[in-house]
C-alpha positions in Angstrom: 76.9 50.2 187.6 80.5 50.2 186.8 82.7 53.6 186.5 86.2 54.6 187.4 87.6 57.7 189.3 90.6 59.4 188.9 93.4 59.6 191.3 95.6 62.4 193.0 98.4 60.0 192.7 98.8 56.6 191.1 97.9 53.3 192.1 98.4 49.6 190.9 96.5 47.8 188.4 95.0 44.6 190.5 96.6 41.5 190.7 93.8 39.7 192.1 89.5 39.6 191.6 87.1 39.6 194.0 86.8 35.9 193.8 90.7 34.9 194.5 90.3 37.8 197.5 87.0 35.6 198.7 89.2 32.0 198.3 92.0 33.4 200.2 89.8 34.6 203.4 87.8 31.3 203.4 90.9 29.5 203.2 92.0 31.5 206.1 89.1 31.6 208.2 88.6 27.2 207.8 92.7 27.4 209.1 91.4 28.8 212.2 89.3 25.9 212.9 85.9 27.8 211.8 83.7 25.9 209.0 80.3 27.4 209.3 80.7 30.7 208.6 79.1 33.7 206.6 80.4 36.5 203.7 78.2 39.9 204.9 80.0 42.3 202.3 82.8 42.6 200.0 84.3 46.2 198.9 87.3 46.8 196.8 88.9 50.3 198.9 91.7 52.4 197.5 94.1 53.6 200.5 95.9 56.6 200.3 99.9 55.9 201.8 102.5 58.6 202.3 106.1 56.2 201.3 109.6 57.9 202.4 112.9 57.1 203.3 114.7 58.0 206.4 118.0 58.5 207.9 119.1 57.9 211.7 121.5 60.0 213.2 122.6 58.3 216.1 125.1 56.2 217.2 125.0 52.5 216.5 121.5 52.7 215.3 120.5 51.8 211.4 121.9 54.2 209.1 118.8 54.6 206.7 115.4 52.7 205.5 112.2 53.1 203.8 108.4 53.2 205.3 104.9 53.9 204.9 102.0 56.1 207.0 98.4 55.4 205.8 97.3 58.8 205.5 93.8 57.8 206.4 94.4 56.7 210.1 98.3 58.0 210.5 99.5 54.8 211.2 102.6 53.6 210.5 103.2 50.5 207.8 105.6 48.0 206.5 104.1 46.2 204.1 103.6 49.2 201.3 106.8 49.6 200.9 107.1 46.4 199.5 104.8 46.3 197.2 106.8 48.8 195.7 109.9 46.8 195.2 107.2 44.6 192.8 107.4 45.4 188.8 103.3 46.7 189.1 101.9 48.4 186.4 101.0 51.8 187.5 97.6 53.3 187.5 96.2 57.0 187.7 92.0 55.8 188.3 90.4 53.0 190.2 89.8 49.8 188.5 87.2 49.7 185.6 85.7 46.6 185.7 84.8 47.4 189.9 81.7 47.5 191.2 81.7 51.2 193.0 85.0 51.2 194.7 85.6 53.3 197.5 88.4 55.5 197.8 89.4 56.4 201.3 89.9 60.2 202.2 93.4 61.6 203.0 93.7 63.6 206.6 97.1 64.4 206.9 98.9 66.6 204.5 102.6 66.3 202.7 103.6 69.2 205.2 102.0 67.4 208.5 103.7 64.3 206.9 106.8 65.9 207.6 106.7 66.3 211.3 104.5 62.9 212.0 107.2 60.6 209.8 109.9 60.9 211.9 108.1 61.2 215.1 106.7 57.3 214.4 109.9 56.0 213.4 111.9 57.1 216.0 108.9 55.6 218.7 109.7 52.4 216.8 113.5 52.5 216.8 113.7 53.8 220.5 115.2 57.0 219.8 114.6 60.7 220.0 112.3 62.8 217.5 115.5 64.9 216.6 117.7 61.5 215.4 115.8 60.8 212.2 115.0 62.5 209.2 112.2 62.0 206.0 112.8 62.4 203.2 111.5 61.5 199.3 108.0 61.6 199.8 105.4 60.7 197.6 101.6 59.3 197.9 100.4 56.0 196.3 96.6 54.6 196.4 97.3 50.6 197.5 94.0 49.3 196.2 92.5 46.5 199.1 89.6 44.0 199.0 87.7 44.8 202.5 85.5 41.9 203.8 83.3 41.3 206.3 83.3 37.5 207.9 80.6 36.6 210.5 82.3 33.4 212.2 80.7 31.5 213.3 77.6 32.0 211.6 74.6 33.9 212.5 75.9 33.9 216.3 78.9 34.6 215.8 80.7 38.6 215.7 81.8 40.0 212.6 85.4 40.7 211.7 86.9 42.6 209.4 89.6 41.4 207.0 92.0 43.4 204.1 93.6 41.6 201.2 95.6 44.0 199.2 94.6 43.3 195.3 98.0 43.1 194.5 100.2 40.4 196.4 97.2 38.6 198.1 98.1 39.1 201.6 95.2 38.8 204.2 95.7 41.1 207.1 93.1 40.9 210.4 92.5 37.2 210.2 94.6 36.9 214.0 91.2 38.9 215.3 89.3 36.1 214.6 89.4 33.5 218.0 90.7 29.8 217.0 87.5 27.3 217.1 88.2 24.8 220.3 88.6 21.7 218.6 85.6 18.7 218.7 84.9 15.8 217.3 84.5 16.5 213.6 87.6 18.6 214.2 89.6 15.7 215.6 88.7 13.2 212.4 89.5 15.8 210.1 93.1 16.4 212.1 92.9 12.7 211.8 92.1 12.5 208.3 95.4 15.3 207.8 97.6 13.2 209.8 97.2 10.3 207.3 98.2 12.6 204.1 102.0 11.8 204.7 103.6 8.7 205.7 105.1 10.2 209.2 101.6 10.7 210.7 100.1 7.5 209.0 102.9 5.4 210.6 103.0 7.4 214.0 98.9 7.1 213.7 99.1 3.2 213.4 101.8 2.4 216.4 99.1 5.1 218.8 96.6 2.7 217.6 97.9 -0.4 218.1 99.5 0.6 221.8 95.7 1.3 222.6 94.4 -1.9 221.7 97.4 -3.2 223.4 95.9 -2.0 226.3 92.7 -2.8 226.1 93.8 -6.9 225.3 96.0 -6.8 228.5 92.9 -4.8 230.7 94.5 -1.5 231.5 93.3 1.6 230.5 89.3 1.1 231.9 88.4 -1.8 229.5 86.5 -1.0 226.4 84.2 1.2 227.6 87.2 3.6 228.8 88.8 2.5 225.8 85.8 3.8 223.4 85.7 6.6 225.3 89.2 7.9 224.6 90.7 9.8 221.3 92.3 6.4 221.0 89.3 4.6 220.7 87.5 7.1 218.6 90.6 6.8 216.3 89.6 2.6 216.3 86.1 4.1 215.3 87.1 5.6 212.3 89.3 2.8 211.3 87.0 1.2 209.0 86.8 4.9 207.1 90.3 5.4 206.9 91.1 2.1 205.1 88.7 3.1 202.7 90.2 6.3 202.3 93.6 5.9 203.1 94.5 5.4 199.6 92.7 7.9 198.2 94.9 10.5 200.3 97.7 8.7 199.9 97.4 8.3 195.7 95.1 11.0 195.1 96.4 13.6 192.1 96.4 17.6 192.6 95.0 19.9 190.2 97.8 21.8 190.8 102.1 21.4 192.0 103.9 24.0 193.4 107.5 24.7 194.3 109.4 27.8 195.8 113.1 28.1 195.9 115.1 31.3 196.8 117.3 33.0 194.4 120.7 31.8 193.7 123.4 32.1 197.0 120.5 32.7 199.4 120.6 29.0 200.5 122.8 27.4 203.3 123.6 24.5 204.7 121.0 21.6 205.4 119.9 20.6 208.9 122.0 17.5 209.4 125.1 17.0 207.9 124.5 19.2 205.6 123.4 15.8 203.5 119.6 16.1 205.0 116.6 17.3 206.4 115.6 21.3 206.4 116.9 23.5 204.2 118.3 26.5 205.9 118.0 29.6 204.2 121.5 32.2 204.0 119.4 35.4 204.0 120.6 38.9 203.0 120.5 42.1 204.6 118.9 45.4 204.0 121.3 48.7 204.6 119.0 48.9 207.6 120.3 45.5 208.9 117.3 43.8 208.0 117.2 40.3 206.5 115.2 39.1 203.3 115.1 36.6 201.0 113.5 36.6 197.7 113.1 33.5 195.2 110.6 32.0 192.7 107.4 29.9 192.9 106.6 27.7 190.1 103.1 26.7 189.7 102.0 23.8 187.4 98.7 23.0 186.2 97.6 19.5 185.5 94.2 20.4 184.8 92.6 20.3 181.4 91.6 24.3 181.4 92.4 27.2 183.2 92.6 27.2 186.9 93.7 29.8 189.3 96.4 28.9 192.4 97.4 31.1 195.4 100.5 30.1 197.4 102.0 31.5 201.0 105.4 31.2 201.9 106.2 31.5 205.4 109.0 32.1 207.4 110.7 29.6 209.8 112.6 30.4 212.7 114.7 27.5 214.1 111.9 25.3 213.0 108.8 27.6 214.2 106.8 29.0 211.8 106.4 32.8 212.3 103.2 33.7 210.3 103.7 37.5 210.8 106.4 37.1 207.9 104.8 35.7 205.3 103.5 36.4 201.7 100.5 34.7 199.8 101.2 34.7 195.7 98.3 34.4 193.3 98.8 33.2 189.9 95.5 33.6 187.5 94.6 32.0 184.7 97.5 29.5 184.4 97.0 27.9 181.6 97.1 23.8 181.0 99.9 21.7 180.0 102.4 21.2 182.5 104.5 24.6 181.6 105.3 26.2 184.8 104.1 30.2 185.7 106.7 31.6 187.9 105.8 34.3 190.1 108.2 36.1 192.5 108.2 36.5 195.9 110.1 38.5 198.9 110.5 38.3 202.6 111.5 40.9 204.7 112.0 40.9 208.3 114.1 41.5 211.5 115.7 38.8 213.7 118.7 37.8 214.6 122.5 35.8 212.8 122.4 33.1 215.5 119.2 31.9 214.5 119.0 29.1 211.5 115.6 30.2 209.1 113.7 28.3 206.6 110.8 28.4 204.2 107.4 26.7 204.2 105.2 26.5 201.2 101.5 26.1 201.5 99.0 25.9 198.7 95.8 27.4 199.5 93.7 27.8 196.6 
């Protein structure tokens, strides 16, 4: 049975189905090394948020921003605000075409808002209760796609995991351990290693050092050598000749590319001729940075297909998954005409440090 009910303020029309939310936390959960794992339930949740601005009165501290309490658990949040800098249609009732969604209860009040706002930024920015202000508030519904994962399965513990149904972004995967890595594990890091020409060629001279050693009768003789990640590696050969052109040749369904708007790009990492791509970020009135840019999807299918990206931050090289954002482009149609979507990165750090962009397709 499918119905809709009204809301005391709006909400967003969904970006996303059920089935892109279900791609994106497989995706996520096989990242974490876990391949055998089970789906227990999936529940599209309307959460009620309390958005303001504030202003800090205090000396060098920043002069004003823009946050979010989830007025279901009082806690404070980031990431609402923006999804309101997105052009998203507005809604005033849950999504028609859901399956019983749940809308989450509101236990603190505008008036209570008033007093806990300030309180929770200034415990953030390390100063007194007094020093900050709120001000413009108003409630939103930021509709999510709640799903229990079992990993791994059947003796494994279930986690929980939100992706909000209008950017894509999964939030709760960290609570989920990493697998500790075996042997399927190692010939599928193999297997990766032998997708770009770096690891292929780094994979061969490993290779060849090892049977090196074995001709010359270090390294325990054949026995030690079959023994070894090196000798498993000569084990797989046979496979990855058969394969290796396969990874090397093979075609995508889909291409994507991400570049940042124009004069948010600086220098390169040598020479400024080559290598990474530093980024020349902006900054908020609060003194944060952010970036924002376009990803262009093509399709190279022969019908419709559906493709979710995730840019991630790099700090001096270091991926820092906490800043990133997952896009998720339906129904992009056939031909090889691009589908731009947006996309915007907000975060604090510091001028010394050089940042960059990584761009992962993961459905």
């Amino acid at each position: 049975m499918r119905f809709t009910m009204l809301l005391d303020a709006p909400s967003f029309e969904l970006q996303l189905t059920a089935e892109v939310a279900l791609s994106i936390v497989q995706k996520e959960v096989q990242r974490r090394g876990w391949k055998k794992f089970e789906i227990q339930d999936i529940r599209l949740v309307y959460t009620p948020f309390y958005v303001f601005s504030f202003d800090v009165a205090a000396e060098n501290a920043q002069p004003s921003g823009r946050a979010a309490i989830n007025a279901n658990t009082g806690e404070l949040d980031e990431f609402v605000p923006v999804i309101l800098d997105k052009p998203l249609k507005k809604v005033k009732a849950t999504d028609e075409k859901s399956k019983s969604p749940e809308v989450e209860g509101t236990n603190i009040s505008r008036k209570e808002l008033e007093s806990i706002a300030p309180a929770k930024v200034a415990a953030v920015v390390g100063l007194k209760r007094e020093n900050v202000t709120a001000s413009a508030i108003a409630k939103y519904y930021v509709p999510y796609f709640r799903i229990w994962v079992t990993a791994p399965a059947e003796t494994g513990d279930t986690y929980r995991i939100n992706v909000d149904a209008l950017l894509g972004a999964p939030m709760g995967v960290e609570t989920i351990p990493a697998k500790t890595k075996g042997w399927e594990d190692e010939t599928e890091a193999t297997l990766d290693r032998m997708k770009t020409p770096k690891g292929f060629l780094e994979l061969g001279g490993e290779t060849i050092s090892s049977l090196g050693a074995v001709a010359s009768g270090k390294g325990g003789g054949i026995g030690g050598f079959l023994s070894s990640k090196s000798g498993r590696w000569l084990l797989m050969g046979v496979a990855i000749i058969a394969i290796v052109l396969y990874l090397l040749f093979r075609t995508t369904n889909a291409s994507a590319s991400c570049a940042p708007d124009s004069g948010q790009l600086g220098e390169r990492q040598y020479f400024d001729s080559f290598g990474e791509q530093y980024l020349a970020p902006k900054r908020t009135r609060g003194g944060a940075f952010y970036v924002t840019g376009t990803c262009s999807i093509v399709n190279r299918e022969s019908a419709e297909i559906t493709s979710c990206l995730r840019v991630t931050l790099k700090t001096n090289g270091e991926l820092t998954p906490s800043h990133s954002t997952t896009l998720c482009a339906a129904r992009v149609p056939p031909g090889g005409v691009p589908t731009e979507k947006p996309f915007n990165l907000t975060w604090s750090g510091s001028s010394q440090d050089r940042y960059s962009l990584q761009v992962d397709k993961i459905v």
